[in-house]
C-alpha positions in Angstrom: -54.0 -7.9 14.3 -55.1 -7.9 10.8 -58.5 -8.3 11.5 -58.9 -5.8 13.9 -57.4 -3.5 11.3 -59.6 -4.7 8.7 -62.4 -3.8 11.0 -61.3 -0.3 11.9 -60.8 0.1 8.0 -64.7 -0.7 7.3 -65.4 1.8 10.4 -63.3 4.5 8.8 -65.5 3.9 5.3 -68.9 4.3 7.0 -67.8 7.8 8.6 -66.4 8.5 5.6 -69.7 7.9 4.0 -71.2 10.1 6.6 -68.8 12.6 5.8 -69.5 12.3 1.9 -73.6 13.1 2.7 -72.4 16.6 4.0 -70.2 17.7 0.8 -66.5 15.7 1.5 -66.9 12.4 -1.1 -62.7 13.3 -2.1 -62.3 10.0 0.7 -64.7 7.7 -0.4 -63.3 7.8 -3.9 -59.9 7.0 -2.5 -61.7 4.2 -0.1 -63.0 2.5 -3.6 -60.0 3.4 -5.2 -57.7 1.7 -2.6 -60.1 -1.0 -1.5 -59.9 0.3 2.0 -63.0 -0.3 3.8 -64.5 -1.7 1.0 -64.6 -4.1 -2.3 -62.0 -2.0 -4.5 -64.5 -0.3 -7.4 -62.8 2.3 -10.0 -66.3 3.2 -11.0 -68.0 3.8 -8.0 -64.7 5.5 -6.7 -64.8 8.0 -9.9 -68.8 8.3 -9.0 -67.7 10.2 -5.6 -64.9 11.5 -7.5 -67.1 13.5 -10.2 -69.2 14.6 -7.5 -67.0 16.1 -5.3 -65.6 17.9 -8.7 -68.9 19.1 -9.5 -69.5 20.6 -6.1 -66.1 22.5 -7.0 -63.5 20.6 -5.2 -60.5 21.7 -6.8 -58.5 18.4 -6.4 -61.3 16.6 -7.2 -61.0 18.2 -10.8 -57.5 17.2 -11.2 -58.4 13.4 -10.0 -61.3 13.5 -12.4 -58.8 14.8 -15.1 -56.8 11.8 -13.6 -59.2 8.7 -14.1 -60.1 10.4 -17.7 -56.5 10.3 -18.4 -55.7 6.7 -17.2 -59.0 5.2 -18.2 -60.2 4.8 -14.1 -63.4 3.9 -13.2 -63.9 5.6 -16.3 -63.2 5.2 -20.6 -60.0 6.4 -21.7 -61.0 10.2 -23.0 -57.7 12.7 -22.9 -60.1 15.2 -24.2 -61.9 14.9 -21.3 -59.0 14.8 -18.7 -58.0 18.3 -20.7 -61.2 19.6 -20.2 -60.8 18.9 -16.0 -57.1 19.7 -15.9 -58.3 23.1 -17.4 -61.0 23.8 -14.5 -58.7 22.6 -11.7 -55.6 24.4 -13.2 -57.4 27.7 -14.0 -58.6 27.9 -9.9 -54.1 27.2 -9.0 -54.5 23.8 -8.6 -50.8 23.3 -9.5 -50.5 19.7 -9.8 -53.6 20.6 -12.5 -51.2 22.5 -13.9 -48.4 20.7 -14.2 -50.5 18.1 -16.1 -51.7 20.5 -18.6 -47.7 21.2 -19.4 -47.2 17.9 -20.4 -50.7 18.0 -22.5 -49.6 20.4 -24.6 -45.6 19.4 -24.8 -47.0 15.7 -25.9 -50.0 16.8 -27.8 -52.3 14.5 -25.4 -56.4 15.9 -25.9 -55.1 19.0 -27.4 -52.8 20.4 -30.1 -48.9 20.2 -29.5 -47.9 23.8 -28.4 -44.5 24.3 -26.3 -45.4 27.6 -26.1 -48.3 27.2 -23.5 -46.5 23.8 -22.4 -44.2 26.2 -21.0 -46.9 28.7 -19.7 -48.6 26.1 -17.2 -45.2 24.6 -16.1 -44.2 28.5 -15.4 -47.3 28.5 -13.4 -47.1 25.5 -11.8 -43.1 26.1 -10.7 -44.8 29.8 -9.3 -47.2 27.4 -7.0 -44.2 25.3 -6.2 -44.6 22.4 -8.2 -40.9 20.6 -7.8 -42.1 18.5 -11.3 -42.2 21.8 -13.3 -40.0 23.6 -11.9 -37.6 20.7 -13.6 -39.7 20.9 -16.2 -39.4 24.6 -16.4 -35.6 24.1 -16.5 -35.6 21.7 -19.1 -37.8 23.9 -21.6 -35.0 27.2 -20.9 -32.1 25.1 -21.7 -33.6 23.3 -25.0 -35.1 27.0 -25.9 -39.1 24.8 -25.9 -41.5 27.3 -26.2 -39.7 30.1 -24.9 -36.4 31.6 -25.8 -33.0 29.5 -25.0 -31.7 30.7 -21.1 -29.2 28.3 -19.8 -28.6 31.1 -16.7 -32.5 30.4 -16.2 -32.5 26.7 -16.8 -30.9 26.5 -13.7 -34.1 27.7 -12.2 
């Protein structure tokens, strides 16, 4: 059984590679993320990943952000996972945006301000982000960049 899996997994990279040669790399980067298909390689992986950023894949931008941010297939560079949160976030990616709330609550590639910490959670809770939307709660009650609301915390 596992080989026959194994083998359906090496089919699935090659159309995925097909796939990747019109415009859809986001699975090849997972493949070489995963090792499915193929020898597991962060770099390669954030290769197809910065590609199918630059072709304007918006959850591509977040994973870019991602890899910057966790030092994937990639250096370590929080300015730079900013700089792809940003692009993502700024096009509703929420999970984009969600990120760039903690940026700026921890200070991570940016300056420390609860203010606009509070401003992309608020936006990512509006696109239904369940991690903001707790996060959003969490700022009302403590009064973290926006005025103290316990009735709101409750969002």
């Amino acid at each position: 059984m596992g080989l026959v899996l194994e083998k359906r997994k090496k089919k699935g990279f090659k159309l995925y590679l097909k796939s990747a040669e019109k415009g859809f790399q986001f699975n090849v980067y997972m493949c070489y993320q995963d090792g499915t298909g193929i020898t597991k390689d962060e770099a390669k992986g954030f290769q197809w990943i910065m590609k199918s950023a630059r072709a304007g894949n918006i959850n591509a931008m977040c994973n870019v952000g991602y890899c910057y941010d966790n030092g994937i297939g990639v250096g370590n560079d929080k300015k730079e996972a900013f700089k792809w949160y940003l692009k993502s976030a700024k096009k509703e990616f929420n999970a984009a945006q969600h990120n760039l709330g903690w940026r700026y609550k921890d200070g991570e590639g940016i300056d420390r301000d609860y203010k606009k910490a509070f401003e992309w959670f608020k936006k990512a809770a509006e696109n239904d982000y369940i991690g903001s939307q707790f996060m959003l709660g969490k700022f009302f009650y403590k009064g973290y960049g926006t005025k103290e609301d316990i009735v709101n915390a409750v969002y």
